[in-house]
VEXVEXZA-24933 format. One record per residue (C-alpha): residue number from 1; x, y, z. Coordinates in steps of 0.001 Angstrom, whole numbers, plus 524288, in hexadecimal, padded with zeros to 5 digits. Example, Ala and Ser with C-alpha at 12.3 -4.5 7.8 and 13.67 -1.06 7.14 Angstrom:
{site 1; {8300C; 7EE6C; 81E78}},
{site 2; {83566; 7FBDC; 81BE4}},
This chain:
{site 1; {7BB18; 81764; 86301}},
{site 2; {7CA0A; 81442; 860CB}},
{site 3; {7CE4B; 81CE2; 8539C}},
{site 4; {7D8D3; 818A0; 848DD}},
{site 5; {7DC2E; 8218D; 83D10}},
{site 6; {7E32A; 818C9; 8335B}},
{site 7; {7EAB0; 81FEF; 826E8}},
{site 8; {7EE7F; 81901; 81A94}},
{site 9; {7F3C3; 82154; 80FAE}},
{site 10; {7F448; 818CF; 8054B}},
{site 11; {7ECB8; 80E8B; 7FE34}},
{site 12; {7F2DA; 801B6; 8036D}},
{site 13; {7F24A; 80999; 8125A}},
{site 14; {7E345; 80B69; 81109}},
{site 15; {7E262; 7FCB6; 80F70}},
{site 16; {7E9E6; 7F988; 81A3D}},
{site 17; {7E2AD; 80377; 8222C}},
{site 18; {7D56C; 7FD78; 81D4D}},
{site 19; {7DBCB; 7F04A; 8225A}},
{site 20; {7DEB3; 7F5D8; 82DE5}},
{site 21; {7D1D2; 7FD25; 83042}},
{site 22; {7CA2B; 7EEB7; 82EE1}},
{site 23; {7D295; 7E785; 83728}},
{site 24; {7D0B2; 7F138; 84198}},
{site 25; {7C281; 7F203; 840D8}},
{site 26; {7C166; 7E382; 840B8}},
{site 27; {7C725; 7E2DB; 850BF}},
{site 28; {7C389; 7EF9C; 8540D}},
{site 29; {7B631; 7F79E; 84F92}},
{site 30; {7B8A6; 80313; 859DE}},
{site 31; {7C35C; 808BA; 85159}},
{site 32; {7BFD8; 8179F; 84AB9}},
{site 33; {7C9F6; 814AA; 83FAC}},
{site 34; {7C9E8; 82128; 83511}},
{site 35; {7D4B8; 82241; 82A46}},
{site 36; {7DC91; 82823; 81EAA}},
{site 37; {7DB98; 81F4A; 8131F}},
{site 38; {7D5C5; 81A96; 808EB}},
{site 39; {7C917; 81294; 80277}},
{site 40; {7CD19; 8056F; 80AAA}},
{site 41; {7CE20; 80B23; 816F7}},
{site 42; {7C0DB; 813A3; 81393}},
{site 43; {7BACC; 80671; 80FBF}},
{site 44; {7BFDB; 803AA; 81D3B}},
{site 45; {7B64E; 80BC7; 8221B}},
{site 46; {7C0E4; 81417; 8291C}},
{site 47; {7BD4D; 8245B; 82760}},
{site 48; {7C7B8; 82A86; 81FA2}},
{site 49; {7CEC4; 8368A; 8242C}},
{site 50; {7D4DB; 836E0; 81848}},
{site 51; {7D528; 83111; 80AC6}},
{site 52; {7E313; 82B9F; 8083F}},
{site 53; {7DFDE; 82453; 7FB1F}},
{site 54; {7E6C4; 82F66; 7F233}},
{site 55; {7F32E; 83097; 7FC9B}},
{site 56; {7FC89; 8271B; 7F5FC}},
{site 57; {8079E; 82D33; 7EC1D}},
{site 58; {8155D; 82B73; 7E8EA}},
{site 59; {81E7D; 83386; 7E686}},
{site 60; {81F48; 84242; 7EB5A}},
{site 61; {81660; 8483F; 7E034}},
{site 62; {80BB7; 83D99; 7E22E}},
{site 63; {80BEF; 8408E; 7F057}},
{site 64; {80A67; 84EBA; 7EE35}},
{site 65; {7FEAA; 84C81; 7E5AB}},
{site 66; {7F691; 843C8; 7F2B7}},
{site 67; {7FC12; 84DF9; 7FBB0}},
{site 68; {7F2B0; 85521; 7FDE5}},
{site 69; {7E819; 848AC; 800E6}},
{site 70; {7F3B5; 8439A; 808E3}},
{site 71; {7F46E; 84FEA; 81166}},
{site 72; {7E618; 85143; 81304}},
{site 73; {7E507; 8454D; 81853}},
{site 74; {7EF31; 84593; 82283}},
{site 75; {7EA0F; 850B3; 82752}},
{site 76; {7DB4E; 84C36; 82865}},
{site 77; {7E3E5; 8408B; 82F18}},
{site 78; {7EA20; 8494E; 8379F}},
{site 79; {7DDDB; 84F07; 83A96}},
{site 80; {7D99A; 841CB; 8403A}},
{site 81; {7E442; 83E0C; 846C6}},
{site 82; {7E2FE; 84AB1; 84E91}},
{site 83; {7D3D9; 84804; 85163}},
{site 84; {7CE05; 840E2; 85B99}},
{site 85; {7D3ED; 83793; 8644D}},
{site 86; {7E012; 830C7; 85FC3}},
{site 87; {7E0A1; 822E8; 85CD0}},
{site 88; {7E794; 81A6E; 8508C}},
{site 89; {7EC8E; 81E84; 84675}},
{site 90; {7F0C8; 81620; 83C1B}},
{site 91; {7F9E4; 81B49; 82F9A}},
{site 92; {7FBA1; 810D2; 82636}},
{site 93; {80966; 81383; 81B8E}},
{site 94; {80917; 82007; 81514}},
{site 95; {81358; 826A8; 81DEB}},
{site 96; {8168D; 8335B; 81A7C}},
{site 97; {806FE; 8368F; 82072}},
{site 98; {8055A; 82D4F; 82978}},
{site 99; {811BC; 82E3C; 830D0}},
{site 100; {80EEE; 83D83; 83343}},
{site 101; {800A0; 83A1E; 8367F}},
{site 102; {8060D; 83091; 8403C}},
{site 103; {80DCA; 8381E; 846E0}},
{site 104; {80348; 8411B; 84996}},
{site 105; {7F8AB; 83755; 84D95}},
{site 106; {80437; 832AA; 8567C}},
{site 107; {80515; 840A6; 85C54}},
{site 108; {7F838; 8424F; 85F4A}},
{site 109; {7F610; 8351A; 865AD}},
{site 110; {7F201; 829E7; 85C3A}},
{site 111; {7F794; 81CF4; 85B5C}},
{site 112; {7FFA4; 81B22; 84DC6}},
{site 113; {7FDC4; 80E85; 84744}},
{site 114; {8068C; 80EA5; 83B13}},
{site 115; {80179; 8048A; 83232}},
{site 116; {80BC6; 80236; 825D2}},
{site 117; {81550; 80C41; 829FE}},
{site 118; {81ADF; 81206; 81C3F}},
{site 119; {8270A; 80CE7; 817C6}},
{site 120; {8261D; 7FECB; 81E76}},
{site 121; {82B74; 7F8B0; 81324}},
{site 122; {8383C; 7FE9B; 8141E}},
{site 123; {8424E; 7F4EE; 81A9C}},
{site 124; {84C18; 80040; 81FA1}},
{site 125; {8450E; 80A8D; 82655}},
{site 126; {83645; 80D51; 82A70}},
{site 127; {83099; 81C12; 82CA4}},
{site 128; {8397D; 82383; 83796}},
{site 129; {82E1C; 82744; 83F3A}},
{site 130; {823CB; 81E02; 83E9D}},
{site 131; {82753; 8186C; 84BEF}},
{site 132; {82558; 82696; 85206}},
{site 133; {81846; 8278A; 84B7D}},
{site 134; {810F2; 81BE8; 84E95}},
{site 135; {80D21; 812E2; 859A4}},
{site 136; {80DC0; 807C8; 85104}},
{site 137; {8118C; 800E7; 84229}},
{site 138; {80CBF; 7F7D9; 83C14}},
{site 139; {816D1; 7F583; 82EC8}},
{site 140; {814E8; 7EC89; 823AF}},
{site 141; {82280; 7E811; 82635}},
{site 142; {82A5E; 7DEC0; 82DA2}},
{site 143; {838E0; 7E9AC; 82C4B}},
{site 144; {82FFD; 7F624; 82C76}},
{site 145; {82A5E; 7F108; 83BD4}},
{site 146; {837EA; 7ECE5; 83FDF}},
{site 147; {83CCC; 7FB85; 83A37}},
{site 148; {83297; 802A0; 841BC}},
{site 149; {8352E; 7F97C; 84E7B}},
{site 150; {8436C; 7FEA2; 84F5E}},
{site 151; {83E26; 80B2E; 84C56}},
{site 152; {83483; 80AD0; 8581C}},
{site 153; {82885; 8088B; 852F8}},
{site 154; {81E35; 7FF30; 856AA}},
{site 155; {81DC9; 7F783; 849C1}},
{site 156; {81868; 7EA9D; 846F0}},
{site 157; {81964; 7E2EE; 837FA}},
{site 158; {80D6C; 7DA09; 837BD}},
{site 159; {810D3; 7D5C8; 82722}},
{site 160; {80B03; 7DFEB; 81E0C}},
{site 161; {7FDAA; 7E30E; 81C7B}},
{site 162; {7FB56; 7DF66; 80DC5}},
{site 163; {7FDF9; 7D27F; 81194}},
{site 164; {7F18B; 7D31B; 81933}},
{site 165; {7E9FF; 7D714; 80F23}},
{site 166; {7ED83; 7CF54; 80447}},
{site 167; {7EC69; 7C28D; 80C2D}},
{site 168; {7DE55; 7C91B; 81138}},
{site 169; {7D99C; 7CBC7; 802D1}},
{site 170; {7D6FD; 7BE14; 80100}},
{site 171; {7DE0C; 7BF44; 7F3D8}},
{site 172; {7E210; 7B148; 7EE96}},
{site 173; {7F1A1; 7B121; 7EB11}},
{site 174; {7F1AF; 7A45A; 7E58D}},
{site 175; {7E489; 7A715; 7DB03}},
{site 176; {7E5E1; 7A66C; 7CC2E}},
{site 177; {7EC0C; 7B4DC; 7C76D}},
{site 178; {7E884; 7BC09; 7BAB2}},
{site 179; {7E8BA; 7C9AC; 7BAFB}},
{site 180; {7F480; 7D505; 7BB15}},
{site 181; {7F0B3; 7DD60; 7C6BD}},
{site 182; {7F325; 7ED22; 7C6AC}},
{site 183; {7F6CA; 7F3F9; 7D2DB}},
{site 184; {7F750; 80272; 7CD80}},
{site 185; {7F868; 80999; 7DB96}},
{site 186; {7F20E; 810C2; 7E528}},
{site 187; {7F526; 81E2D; 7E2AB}},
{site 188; {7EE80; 8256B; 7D822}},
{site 189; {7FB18; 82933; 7D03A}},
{site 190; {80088; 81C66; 7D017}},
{site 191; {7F4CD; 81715; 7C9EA}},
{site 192; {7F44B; 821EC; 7BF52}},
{site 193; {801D6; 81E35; 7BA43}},
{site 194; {802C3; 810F6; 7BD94}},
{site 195; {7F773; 80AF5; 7B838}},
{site 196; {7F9AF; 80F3A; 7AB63}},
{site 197; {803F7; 80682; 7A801}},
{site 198; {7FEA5; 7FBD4; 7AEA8}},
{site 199; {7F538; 7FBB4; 7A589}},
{site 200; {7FF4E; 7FC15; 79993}},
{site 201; {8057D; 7F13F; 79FCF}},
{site 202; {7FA72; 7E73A; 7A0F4}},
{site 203; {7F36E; 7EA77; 794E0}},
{site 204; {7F9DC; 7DF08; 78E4A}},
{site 205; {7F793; 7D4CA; 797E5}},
{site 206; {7ED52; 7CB42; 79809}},
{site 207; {7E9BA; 7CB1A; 7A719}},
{site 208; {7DFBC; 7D274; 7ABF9}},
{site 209; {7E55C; 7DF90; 7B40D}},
{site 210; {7DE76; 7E080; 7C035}},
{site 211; {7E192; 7EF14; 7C812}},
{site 212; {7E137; 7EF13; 7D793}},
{site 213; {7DDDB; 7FC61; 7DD49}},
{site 214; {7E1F4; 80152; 7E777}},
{site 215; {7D701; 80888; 7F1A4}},
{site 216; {7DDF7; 815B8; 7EC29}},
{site 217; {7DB79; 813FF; 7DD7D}},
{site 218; {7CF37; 816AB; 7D6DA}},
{site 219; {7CAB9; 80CE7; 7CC7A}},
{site 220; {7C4EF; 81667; 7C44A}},
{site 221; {7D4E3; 81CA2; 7C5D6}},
{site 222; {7D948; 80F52; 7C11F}},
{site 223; {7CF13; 80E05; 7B57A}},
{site 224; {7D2D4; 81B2F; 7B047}},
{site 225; {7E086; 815B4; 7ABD2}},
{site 226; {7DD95; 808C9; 7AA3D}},
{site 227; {7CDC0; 806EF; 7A3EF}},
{site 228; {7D0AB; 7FA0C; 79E6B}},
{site 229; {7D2A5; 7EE2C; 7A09C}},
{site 230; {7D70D; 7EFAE; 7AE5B}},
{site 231; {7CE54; 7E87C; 7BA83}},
{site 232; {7CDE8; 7F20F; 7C6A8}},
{site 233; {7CE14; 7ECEA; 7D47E}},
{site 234; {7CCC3; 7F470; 7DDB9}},
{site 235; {7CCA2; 7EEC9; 7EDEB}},
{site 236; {7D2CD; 7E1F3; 7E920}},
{site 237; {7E231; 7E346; 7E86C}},
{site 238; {7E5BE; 7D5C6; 7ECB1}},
{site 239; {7D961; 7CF3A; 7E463}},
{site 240; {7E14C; 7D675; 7D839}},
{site 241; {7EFD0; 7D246; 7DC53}},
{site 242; {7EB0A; 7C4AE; 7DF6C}},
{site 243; {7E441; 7C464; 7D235}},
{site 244; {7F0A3; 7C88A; 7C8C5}},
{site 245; {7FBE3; 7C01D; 7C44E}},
{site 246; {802D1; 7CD65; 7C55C}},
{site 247; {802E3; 7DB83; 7C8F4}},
{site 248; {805A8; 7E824; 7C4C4}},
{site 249; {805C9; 7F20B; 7D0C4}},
{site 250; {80AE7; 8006C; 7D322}},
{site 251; {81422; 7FD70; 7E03A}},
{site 252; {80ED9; 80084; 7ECE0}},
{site 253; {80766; 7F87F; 7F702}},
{site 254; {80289; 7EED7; 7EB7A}},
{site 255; {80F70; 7E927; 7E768}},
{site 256; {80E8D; 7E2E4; 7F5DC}},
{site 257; {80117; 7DDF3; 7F3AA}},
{site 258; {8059A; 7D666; 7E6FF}},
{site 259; {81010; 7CFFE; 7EDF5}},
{site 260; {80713; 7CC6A; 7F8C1}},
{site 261; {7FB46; 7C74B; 7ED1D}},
{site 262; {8076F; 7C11B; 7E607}},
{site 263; {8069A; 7C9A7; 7D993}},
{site 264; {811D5; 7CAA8; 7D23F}},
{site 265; {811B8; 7D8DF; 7CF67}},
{site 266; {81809; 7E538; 7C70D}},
{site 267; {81B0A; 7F345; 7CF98}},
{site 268; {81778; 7FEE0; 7C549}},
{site 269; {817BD; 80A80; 7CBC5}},
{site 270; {8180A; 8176A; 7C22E}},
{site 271; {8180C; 8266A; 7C5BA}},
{site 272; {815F4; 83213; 7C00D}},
{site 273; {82144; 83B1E; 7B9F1}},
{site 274; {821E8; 842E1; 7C59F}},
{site 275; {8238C; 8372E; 7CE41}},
{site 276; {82E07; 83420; 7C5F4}},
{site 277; {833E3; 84005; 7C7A1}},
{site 278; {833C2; 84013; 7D574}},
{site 279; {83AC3; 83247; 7D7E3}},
{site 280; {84674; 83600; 7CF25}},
{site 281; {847AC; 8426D; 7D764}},
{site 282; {846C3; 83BCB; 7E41A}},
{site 283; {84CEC; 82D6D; 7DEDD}},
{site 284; {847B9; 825CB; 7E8CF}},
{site 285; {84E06; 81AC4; 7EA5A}},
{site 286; {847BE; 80D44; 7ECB0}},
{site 287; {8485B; 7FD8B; 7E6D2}},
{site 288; {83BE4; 7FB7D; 7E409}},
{site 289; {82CBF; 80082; 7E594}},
{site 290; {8251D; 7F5CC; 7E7C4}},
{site 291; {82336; 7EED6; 7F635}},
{site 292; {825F0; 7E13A; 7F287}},
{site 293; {832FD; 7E62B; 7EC85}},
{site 294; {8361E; 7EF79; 7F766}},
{site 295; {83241; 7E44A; 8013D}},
{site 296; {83C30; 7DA16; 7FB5E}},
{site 297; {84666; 7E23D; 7F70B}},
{site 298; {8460C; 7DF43; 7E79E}},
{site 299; {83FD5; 7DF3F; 7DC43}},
{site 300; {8353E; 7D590; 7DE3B}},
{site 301; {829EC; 7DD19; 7D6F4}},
{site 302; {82FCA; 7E6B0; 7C8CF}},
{site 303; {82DAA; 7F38E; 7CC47}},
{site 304; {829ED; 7FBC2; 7BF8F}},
{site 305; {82AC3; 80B08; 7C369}},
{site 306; {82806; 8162D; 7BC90}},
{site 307; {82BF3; 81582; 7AE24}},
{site 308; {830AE; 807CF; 7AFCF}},
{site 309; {82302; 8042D; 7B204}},
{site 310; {82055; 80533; 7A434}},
{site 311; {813D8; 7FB28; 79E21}},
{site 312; {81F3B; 7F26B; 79698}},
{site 313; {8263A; 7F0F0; 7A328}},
{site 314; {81A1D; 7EE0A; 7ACEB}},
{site 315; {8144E; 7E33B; 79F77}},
{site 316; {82295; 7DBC8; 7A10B}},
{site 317; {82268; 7DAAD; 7B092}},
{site 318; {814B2; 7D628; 7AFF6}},
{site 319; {81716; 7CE6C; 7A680}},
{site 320; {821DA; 7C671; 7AE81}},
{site 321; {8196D; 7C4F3; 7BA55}},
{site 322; {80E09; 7BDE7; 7B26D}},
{site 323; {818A4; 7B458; 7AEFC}},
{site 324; {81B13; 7A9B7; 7B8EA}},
{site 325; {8274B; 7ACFF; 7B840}},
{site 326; {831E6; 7B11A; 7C074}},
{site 327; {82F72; 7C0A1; 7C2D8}},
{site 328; {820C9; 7BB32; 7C6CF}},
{site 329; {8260C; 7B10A; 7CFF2}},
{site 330; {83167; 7B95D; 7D735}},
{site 331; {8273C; 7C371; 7DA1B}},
{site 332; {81D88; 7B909; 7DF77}},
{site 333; {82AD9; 7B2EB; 7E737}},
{site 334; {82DB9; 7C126; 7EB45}},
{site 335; {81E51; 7C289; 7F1FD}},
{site 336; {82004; 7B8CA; 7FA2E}},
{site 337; {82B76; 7BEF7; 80097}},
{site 338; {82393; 7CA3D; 80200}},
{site 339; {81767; 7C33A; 807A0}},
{site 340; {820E4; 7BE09; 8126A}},
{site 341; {82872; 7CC0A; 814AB}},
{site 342; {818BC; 7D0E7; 81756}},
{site 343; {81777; 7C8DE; 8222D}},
{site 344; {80986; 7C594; 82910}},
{site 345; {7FCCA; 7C6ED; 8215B}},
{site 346; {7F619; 7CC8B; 82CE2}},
{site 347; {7FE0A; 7D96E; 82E73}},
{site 348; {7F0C9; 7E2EB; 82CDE}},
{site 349; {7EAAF; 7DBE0; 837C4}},
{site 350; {7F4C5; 7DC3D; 84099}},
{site 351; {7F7FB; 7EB4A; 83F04}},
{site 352; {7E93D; 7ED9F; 83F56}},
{site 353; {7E875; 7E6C8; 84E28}},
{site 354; {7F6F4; 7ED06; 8517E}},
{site 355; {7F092; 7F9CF; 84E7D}},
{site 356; {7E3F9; 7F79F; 8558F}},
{site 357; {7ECF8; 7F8FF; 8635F}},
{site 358; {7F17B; 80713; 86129}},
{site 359; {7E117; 809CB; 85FF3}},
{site 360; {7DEBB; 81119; 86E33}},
């Protein structure tokens, strides 16, 4: 029995390794395939080492608050790696883990399949070591496999995976549209102060508001701060995109998968005070948040952070993407651009069957 341990750390990486996990199992049943994720890849039927669903955080004080989950599991991960005969192992983003826990399944003689290596999207520069760490990459972009080429890593771009999935989810881009669509995050914090003024900001609208969760966010979470009047859907991201004349989503992974189910869409993104704090001490500097921004180099999507994301503000950006007018129609110009910078719709596939060659 061949043996992969595949590691996702956030909510978007458990679906990929879910993806991943089927595509496998569909050419080859003699895999033993156990993991760190979440409820997808648990669905997969993959044993978890570890529970990763409460990992994600921003920010240095939100990461300090999931540290201690975060430690535990790389340890019981450790703990594997160092157990039994060696074999795959298969980190997918979350770096500042993953890359350690790399380098020590490389050490003690397993095959390192880096699936989404973190900061792909960035055009300049890719992670200094990932080419000592792994056997092979697989990168959601076209720069970030020509980056870790020169850098001496054996990295292949294939398009991105989301492009897989949205194309696989059957949902209908060219159906009737008459909902606004909420996005509120996958991280437990960014729900709590997000979805709050979401909520102010719809109110007056006559659409029905339709909220996609994500596999890390609890309904019963959701209908604590928002009883009324809201539909829930959990397990169905694309269904709700594809169903809404427009969006309203916290950044992240999501922003992507509107411009991919052609939803014009809002960014909100709001922390807490503390947060705050922390990014005018540090000043980090960077354009803009959201993918499909950071991906084209402007302002394609309006970014409304912290106490610009007030309910007035979010109500009068809305408000121009219902018209079919021009904000709605440079964004939907602006997707298209994207969907050809994404490349191939068959990217999951082809990392899954790249992967299956480093299996010994």
């Amino acid at each position: 029995m061949r043996r992969v341990l595949i590691s996702a750390g956030e909510a978007s990486g458990d679906l990929y390794a879910a993806r991943l996990v089927e595509s496998w199992r569909r050419v080859d049943a003699d895999l033993s395939i156990e993991g760190v994720g979440g409820r997808r890849l648990r669905e997969a039927g993959v044993p978890l080492i570890a529970d990763s669903s409460r990992w994600g955080a921003i920010g240095i004080i939100e990461a300090v608050k999931v540290g201690p989950r975060v430690v535990g599991g790389y340890r019981a991960t450790k703990r594997a790696l160092a157990t039994g005969a060696p074999g795959l192992f298969v980190p997918i983003d979350f770096g500042y883990t993953h890359v350690r826990l790399a380098r020590f399944a490389k050490e003690r003689g397993w095959k390192v399949f880096y699936f989404v290596p973190p900061g792909s999207w960035r055009k300049h520069k890719q992670g200094s070591d990932l080419a000592s760490v792994t056997d092979a990459i697989a990168t959601p972009f076209s720069w970030s496999a020509e980056i870790l080429t020169q850098m001496g890593a054996n990295a292949r771009w294939f398009g991105h995976p989301l492009k897989e999935l949205v194309v696989g989810s059957g949902v209908d881009l060219a159906a009737p549209r008459s909902t606004i669509a909420i996005l509120p995050g996958s991280r437990g914090h960014e729900v709590q102060r997000v979805l709050p003024v979401l909520k102010a900001a719809t109110e007056s609208r006559p659409e029905p508001v339709e909220a996609a969760l994500a596999s890390s966010v609890s309904a019963e979470a959701v209908s604590r701060l928002w009883p009324v009047g809201l539909r829930l859907t959990p397990n169905d991201t694309y269904g709700v995109l594809g169903r809404a004349c427009a969006a309203l989503i916290c950044s992240g992974t999501a922003t992507l998968e509107a411009a991919l189910c052609r939803t014009p869409c809002v960014v909100v993104y709001r922390g807490s005070k503390s947060m705050e704090i922390e990014y005018r001490i540090r000043k980090p500097k960077f354009d803009f948040i959201s993918l499909p921004n950071i991906l084209l180099g402007r302002a394609v999507l309006p970014e409304l952070i912290q106490w610009d994301a007030t309910p007035e503000r979010i109500r009068g950006e809305l408000d121009r993407l219902l018209d079919e007018g021009a904000a709605r129609q440079a964004q939907l110009a602006a997707f298209e651009e994207l969907d050809a910078l994404l490349g191939p719709a068959d990217a999951l596939s082809q990392a899954a069957r790249w992967a299956l060659e480093f299996v010994s």
